[in-house]
Rosetta silent file (secondary structure, phi, psi, omega in degrees, C-alpha in Angstrom):
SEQUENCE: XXXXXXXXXXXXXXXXXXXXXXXXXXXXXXXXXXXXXXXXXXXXXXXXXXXXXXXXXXXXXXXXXXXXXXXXXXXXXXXXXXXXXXXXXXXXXXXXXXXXXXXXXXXXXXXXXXXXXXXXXXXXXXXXXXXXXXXXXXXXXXXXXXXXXXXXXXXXXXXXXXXXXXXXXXXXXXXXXXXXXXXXXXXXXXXXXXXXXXXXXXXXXXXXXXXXXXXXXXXXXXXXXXXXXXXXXXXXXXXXXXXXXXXXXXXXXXXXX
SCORE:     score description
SCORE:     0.000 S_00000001
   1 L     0.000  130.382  174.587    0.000    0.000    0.000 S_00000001
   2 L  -100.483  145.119  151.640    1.402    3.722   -0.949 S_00000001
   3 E   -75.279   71.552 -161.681    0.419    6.988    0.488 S_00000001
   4 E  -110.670  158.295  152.690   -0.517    9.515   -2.020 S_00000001
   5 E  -137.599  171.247 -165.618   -1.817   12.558   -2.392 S_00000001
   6 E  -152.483  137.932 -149.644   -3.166   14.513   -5.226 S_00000001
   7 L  -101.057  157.956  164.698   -3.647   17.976   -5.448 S_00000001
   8 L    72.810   32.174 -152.403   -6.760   19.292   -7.337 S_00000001
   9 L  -128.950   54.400 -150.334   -9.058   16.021   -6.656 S_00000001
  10 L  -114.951  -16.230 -178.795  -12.391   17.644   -5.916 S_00000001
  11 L  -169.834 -172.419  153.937  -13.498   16.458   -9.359 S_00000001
  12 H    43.756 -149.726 -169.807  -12.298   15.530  -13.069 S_00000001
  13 H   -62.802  -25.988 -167.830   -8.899   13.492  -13.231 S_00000001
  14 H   -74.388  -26.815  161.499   -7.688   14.166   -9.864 S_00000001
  15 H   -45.641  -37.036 -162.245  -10.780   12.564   -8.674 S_00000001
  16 H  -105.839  -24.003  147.630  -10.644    9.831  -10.726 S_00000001
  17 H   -62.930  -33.682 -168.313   -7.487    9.080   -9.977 S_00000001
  18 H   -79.505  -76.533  152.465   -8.103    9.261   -6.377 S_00000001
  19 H    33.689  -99.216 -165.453  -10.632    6.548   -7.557 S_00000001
  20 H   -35.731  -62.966 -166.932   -8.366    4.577   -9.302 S_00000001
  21 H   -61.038  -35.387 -148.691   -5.805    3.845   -6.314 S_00000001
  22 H   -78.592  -16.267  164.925   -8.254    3.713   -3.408 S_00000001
  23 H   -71.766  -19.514 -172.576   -9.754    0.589   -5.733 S_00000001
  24 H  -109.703   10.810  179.772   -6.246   -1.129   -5.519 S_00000001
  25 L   102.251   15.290 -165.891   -5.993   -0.550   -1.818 S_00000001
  26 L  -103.241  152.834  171.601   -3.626    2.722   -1.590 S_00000001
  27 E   -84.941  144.024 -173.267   -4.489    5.791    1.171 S_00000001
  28 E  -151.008  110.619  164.771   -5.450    8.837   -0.570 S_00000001
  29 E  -100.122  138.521 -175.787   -5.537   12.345    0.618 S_00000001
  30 E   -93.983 -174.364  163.733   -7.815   14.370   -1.145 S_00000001
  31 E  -143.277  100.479 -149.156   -7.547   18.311   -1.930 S_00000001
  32 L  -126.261 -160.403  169.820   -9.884   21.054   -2.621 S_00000001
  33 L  -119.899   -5.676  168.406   -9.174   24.956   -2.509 S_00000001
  34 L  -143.285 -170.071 -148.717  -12.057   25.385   -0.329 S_00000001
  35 L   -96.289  -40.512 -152.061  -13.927   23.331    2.978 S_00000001
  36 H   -83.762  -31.992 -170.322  -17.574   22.881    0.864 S_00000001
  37 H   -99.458    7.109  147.138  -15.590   21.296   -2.041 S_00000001
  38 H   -74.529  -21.045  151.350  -13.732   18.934    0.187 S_00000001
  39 H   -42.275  -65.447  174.349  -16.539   17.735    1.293 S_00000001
  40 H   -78.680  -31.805  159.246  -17.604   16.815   -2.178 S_00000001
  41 H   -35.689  -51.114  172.522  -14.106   15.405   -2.897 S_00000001
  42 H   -73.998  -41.125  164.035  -15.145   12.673   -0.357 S_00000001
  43 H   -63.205  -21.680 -178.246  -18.168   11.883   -1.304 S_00000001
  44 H   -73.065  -18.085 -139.467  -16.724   11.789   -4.917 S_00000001
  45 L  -152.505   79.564  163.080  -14.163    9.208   -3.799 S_00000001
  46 L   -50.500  156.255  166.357  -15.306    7.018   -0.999 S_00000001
  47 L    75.706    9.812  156.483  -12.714    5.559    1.076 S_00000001
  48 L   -38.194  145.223  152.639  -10.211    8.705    0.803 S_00000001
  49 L   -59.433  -71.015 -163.305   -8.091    9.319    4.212 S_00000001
  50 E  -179.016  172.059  164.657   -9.420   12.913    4.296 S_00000001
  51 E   -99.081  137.968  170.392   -9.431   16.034    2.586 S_00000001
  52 E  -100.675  136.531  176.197   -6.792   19.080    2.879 S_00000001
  53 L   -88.360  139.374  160.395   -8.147   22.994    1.967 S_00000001
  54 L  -176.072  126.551  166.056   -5.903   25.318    0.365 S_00000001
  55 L   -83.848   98.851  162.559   -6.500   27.970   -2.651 S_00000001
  56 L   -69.838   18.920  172.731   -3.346   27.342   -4.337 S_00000001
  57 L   -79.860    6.442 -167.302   -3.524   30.558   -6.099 S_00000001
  58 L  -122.309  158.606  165.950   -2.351   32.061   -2.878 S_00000001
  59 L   -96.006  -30.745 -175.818    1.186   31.706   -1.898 S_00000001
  60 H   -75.237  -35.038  179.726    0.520   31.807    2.030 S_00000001
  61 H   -69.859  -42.891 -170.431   -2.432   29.325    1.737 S_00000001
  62 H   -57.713  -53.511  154.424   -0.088   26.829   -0.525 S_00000001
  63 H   -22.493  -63.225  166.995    2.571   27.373    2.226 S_00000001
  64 H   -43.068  -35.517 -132.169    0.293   26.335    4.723 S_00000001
  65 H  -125.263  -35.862  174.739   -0.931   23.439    3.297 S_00000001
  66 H   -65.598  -56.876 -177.982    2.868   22.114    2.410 S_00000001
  67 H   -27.291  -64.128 -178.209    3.161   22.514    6.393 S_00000001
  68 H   -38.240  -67.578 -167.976   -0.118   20.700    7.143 S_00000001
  69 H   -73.440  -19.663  175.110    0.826   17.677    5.296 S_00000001
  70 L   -62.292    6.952 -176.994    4.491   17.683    6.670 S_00000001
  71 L  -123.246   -9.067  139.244    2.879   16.599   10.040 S_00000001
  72 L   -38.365  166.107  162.030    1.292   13.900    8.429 S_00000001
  73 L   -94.759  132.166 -154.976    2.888   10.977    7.876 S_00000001
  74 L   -34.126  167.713 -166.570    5.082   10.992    4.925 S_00000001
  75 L  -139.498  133.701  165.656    3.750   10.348    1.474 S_00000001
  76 L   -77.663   -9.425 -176.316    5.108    7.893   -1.211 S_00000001
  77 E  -169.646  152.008  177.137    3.811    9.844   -3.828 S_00000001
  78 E  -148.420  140.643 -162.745    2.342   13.095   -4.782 S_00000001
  79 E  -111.161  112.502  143.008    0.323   13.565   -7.818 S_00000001
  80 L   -10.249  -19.420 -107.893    0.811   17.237   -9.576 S_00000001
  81 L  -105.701    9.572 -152.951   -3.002   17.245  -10.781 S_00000001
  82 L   -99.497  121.151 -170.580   -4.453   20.573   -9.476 S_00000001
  83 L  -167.145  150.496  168.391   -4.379   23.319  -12.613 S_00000001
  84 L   -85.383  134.443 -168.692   -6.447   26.259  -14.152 S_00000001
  85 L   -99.997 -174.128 -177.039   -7.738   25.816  -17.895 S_00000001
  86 L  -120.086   60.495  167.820   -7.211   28.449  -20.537 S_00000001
  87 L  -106.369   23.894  148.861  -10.287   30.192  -20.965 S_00000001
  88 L   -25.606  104.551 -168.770   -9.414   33.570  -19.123 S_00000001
  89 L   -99.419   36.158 -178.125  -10.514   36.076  -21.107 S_00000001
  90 L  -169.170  175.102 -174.217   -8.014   38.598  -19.582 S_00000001
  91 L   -94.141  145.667 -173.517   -5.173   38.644  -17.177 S_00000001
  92 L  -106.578  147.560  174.841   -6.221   37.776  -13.491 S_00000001
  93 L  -136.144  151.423  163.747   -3.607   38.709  -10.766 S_00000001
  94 L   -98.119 -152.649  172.649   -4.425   36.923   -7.113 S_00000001
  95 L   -65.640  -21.560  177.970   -3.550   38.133   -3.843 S_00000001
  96 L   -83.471    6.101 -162.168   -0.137   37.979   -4.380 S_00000001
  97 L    94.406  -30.640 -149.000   -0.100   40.178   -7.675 S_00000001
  98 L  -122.485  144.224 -143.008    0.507   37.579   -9.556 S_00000001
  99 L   -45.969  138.123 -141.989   -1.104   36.418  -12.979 S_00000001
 100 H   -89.041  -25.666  169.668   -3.510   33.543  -12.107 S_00000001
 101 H   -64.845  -66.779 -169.729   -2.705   30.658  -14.727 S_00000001
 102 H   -39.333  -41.268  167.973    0.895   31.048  -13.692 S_00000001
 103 H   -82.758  -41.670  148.866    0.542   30.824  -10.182 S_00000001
 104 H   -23.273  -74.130  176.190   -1.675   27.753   -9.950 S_00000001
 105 H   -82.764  -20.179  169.675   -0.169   25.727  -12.355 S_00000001
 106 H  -128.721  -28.399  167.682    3.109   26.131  -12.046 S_00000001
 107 H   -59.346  -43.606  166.486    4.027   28.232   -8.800 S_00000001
 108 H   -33.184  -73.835  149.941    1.890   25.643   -6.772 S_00000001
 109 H    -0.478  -74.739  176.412    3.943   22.931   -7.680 S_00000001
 110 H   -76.060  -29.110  170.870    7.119   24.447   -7.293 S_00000001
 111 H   -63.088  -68.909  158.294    6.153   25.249   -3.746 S_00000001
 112 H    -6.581  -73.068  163.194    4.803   22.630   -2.920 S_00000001
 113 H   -48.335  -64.965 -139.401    8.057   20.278   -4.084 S_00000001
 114 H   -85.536  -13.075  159.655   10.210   22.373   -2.863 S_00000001
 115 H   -83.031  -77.747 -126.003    8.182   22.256    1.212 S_00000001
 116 L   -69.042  178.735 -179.937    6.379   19.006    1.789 S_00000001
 117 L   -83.093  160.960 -164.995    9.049   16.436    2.633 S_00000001
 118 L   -74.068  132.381 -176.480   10.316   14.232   -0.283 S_00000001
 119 L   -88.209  179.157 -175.768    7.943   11.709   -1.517 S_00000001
 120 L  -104.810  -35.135  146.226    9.707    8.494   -3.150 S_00000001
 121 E  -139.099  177.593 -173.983    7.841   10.191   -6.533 S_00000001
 122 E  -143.543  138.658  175.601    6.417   13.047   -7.876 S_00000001
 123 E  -145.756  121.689  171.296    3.873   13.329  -11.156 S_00000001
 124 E   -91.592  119.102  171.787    3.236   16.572  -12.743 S_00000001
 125 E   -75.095  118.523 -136.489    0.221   16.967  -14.800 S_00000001
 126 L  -109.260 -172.143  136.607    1.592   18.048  -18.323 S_00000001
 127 L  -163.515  142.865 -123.090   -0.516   18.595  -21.449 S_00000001
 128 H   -86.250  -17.777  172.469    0.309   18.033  -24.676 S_00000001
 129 H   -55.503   10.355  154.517   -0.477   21.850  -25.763 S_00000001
 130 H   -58.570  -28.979 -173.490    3.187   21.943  -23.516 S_00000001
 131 H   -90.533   16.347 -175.382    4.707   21.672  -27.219 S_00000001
 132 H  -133.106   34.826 -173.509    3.306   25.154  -28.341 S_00000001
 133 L   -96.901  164.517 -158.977    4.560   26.581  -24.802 S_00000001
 134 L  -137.622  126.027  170.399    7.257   29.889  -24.856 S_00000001
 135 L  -103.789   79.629 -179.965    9.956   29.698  -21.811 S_00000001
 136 L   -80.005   19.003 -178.662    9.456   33.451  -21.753 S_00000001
 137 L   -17.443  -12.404 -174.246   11.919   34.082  -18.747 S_00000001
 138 L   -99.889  -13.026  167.866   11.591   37.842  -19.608 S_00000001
 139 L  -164.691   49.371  178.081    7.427   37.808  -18.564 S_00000001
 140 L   -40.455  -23.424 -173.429    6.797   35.131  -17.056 S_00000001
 141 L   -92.939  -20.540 -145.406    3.813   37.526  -15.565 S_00000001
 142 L    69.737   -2.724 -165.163    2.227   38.600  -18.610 S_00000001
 143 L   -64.897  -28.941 -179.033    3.140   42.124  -17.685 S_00000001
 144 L  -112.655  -29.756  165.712    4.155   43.072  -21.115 S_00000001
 145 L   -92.488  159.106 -169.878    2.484   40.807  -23.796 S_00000001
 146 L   -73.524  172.002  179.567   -0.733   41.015  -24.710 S_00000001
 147 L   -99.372  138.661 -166.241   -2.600   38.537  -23.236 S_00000001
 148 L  -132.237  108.000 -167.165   -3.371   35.046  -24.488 S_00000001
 149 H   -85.441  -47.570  170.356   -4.921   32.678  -22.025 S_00000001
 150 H   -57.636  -43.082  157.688   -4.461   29.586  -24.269 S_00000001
 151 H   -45.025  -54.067  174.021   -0.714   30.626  -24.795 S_00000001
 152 H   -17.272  -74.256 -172.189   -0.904   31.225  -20.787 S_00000001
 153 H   -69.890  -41.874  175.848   -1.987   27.809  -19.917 S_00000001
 154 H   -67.561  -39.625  149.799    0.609   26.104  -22.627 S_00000001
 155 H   -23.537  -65.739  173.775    3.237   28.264  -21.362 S_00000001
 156 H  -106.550   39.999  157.143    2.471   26.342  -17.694 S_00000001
 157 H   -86.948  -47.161 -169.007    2.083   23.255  -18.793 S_00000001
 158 H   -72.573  -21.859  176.727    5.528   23.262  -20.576 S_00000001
 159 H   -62.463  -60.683 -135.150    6.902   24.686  -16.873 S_00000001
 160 H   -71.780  -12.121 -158.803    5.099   22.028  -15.488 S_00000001
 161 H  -122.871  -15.163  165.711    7.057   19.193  -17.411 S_00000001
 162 H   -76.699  -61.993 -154.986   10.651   21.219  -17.066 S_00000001
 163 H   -22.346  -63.727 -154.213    9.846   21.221  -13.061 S_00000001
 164 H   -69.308  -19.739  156.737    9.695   17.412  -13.058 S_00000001
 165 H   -39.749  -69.988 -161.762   12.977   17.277  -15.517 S_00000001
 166 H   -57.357  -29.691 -175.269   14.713   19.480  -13.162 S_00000001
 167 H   -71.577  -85.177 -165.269   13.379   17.640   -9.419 S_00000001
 168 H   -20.355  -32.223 -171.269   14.392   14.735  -11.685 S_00000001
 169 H   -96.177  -32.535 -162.185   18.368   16.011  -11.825 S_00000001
 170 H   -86.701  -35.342 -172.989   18.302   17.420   -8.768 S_00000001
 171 L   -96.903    3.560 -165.268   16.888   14.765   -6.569 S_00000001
 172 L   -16.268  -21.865  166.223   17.981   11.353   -7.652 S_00000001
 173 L   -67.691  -21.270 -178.728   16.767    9.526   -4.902 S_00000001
 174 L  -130.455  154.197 -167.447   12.812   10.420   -6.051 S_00000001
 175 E   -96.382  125.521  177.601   11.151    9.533   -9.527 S_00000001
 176 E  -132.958  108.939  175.915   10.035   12.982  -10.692 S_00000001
 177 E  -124.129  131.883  145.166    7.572   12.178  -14.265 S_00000001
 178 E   -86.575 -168.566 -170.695    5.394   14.347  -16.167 S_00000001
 179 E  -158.409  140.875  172.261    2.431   13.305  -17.613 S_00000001
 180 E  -116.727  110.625  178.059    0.115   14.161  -20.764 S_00000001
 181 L  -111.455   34.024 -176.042   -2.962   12.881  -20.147 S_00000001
 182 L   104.546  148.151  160.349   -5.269   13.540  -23.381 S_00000001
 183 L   -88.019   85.874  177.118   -7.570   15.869  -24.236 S_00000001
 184 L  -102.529  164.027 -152.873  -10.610   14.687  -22.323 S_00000001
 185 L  -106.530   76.634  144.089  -14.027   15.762  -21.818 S_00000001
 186 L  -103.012  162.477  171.185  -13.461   16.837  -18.607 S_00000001
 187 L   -31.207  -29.326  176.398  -14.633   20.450  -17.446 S_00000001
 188 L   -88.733  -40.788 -164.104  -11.491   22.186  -18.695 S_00000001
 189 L   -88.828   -1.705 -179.913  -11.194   20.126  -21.456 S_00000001
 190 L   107.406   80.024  177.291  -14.630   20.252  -22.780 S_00000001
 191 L     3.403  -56.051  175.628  -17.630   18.173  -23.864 S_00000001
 192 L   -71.659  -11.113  154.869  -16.089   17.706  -27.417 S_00000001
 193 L    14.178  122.276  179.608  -13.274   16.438  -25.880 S_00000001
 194 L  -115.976   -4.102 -171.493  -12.008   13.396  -28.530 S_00000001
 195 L   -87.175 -136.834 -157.421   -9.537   11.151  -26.252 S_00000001
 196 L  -147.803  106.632 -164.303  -10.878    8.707  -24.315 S_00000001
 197 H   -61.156  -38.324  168.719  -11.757   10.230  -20.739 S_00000001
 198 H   -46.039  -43.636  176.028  -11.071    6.500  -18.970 S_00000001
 199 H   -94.986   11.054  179.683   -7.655    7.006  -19.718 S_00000001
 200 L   -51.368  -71.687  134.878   -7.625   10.439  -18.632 S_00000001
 201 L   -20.016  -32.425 -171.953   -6.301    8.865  -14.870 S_00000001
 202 L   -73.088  -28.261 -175.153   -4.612    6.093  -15.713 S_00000001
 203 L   -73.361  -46.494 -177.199   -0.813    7.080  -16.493 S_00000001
 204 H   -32.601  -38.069 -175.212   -0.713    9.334  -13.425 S_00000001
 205 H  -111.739    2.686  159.086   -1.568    7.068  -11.119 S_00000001
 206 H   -76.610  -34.374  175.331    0.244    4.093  -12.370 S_00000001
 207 H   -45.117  -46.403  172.309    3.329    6.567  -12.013 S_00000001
 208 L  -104.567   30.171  171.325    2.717    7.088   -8.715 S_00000001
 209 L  -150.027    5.952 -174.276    2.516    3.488   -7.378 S_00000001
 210 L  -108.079 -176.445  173.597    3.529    0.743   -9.719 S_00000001
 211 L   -65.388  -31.622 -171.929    6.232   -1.594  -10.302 S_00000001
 212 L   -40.674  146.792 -178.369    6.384   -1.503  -13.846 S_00000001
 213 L   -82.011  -15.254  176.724   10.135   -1.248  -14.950 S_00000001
 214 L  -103.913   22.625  166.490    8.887    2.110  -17.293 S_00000001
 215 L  -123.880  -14.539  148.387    7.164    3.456  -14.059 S_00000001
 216 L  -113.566   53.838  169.275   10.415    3.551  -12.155 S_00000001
 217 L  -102.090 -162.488 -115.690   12.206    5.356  -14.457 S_00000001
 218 L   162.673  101.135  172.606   12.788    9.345  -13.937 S_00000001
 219 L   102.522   -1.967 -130.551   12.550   12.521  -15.440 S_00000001
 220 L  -118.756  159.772  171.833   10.473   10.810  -18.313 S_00000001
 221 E  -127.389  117.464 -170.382    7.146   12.427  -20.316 S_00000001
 222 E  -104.658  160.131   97.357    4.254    9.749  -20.492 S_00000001
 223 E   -94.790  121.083  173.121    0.583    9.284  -22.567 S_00000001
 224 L    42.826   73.561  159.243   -0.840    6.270  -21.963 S_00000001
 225 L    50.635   42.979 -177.651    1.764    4.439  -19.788 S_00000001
 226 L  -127.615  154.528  165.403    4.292    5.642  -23.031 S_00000001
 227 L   -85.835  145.531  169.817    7.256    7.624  -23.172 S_00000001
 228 L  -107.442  162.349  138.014    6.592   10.871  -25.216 S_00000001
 229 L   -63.346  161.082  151.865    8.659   13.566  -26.834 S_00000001
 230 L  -129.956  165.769  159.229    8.273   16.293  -25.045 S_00000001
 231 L   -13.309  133.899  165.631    9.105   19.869  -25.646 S_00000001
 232 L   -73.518  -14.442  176.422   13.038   20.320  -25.933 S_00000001
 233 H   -74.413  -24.407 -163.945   13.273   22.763  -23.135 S_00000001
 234 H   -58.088  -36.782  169.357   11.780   20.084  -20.673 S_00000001
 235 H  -125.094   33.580  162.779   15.555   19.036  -20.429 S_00000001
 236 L   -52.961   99.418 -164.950   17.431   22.040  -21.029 S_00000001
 237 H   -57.477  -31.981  175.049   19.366   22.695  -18.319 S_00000001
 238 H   -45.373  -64.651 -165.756   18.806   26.730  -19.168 S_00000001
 239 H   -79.741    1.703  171.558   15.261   26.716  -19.023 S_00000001
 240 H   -86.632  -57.862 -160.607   15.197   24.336  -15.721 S_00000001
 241 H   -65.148  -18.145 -178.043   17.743   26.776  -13.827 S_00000001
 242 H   -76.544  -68.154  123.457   15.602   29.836  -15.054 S_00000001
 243 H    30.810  -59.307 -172.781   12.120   28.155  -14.407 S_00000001
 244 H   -85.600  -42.880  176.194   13.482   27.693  -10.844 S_00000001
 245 H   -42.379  -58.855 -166.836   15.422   30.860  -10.714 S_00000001
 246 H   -85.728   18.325 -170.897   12.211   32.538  -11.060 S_00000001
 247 H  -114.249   -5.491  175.154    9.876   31.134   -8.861 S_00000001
 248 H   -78.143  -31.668 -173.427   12.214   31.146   -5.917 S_00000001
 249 H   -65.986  -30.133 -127.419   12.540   35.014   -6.917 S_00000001
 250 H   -98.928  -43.557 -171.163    9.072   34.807   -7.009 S_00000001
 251 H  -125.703    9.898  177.002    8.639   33.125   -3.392 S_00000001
 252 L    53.031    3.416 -165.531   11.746   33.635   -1.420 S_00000001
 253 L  -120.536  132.284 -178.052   11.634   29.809   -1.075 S_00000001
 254 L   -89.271  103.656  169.694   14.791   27.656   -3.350 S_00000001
 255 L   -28.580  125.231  173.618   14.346   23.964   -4.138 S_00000001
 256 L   -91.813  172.051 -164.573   16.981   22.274   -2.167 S_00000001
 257 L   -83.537    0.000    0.000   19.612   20.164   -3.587 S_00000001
């Protein structure tokens, strides 16, 4: 039995994920951003350990919430899955100032990694519009281009699949994978959705608990239990030390080595 948690599992894949393991017999902490939708996280997902609250769009609540679970008992795995879709039609800043895809999907993360205590892996949820993403290091905020909420969200998808490169170089001791898992007809992705919504759950959570000799590999980009290409920046070393560079600038807090 593993220990996971999964960020974002109040519905849609993280839900279904949550699902998936608690059918093969693994503890699962749930996650919502607020107390009414944690609620429905359990009820979505019977046999969950509990739910944790936190709007990661905040930096002090995400903070919190790394804390919270450090006084848990340690986790073998933590599933990435919590993200903002890109139908914004303008730029959002949260409490912290800062632009709303960006902080979700990829500042969450990086926090997140870089507090709770090391899991034995980590899976980021990737998507394949990560291959039309810009490693903009120069506006990472939006502050100067106009704004394009589908560029946004591919912009932190492709962060989301350098992070797990770099926790991949940096960590060697933990399996750090992204993951693409289709364009499914979930709420972000849409009713017309054409990939097949079943497998929408499946690599993620084989990632973070199986045996498989391609699920304890490292550093790796999956669809459907596969190795992918991914973007070439995912294992630049430039765009991982910037990527990090700026979210530490961003949050006073540095992945350690």
């Amino acid at each position: 039995m593993s220990r996971v948690f999964i960020t974002g599992s109040a519905e849609g894949l993280g839900s279904m994920a949550a699902n998936l393991l608690i059918d093969q017999g693994h503890d699962v902490t749930l996650h919502a951003r607020s107390a009414s939708r944690a609620e429905d996280a359990l009820a979505a997902a019977p046999g969950a350990t509990t739910a944790v609250v936190a709007d990661l769009s905040s930096i002090g609540q995400t903070r919190r919430l790394a804390e919270q679970l450090n006084e848990l008992q340690p986790f073998d795995a933590v599933i990435h899955n919590a993200g903002v879709g890109y139908r914004e039609p303008r730029r959002i800043l949260t409490e912290d100032g800062l632009e709303h895809i960006f902080a979700v999907n990829t500042l969450a993360p990086y926090l997140l990694t870089a507090l709770m205590s090391r899991p034995k892996r980590l899976v980021y949820l990737s998507s394949g519009l990560h291959q039309q993403g810009d490693v903009n290091f120069e506006d990472f905020q939006w502050e100067r281009r106009r704004w394009n909420g589908s560029q946004a969200y591919a912009d932190s998808k492709l962060h989301d699949a350098i992070l797990a490169a770099a926790v991949a170089v940096r960590w060697p001791g933990v399996r750090a994978n992204a993951v693409e898992p289709g364009w499914v007809a979930t709420k972000m992705g849409g009713r017309g959705a054409p990939d097949d919504l079943m497998q929408g759950p499946v690599t993620q959570a084989w990632l973070a608990v199986s045996d498989d000799a391609q699920a304890l590999t490292t550093g790796g980009y999956f669809y459907h239990r596969q190795p992918r290409e991914p973007h070439p920046a995912m294992h630049d070393p430039t765009a991982q030390q910037g990527l990090l560079d700026a979210c530490a600038a961003l949050t006073s807090v540095v992945l350690p080595e």
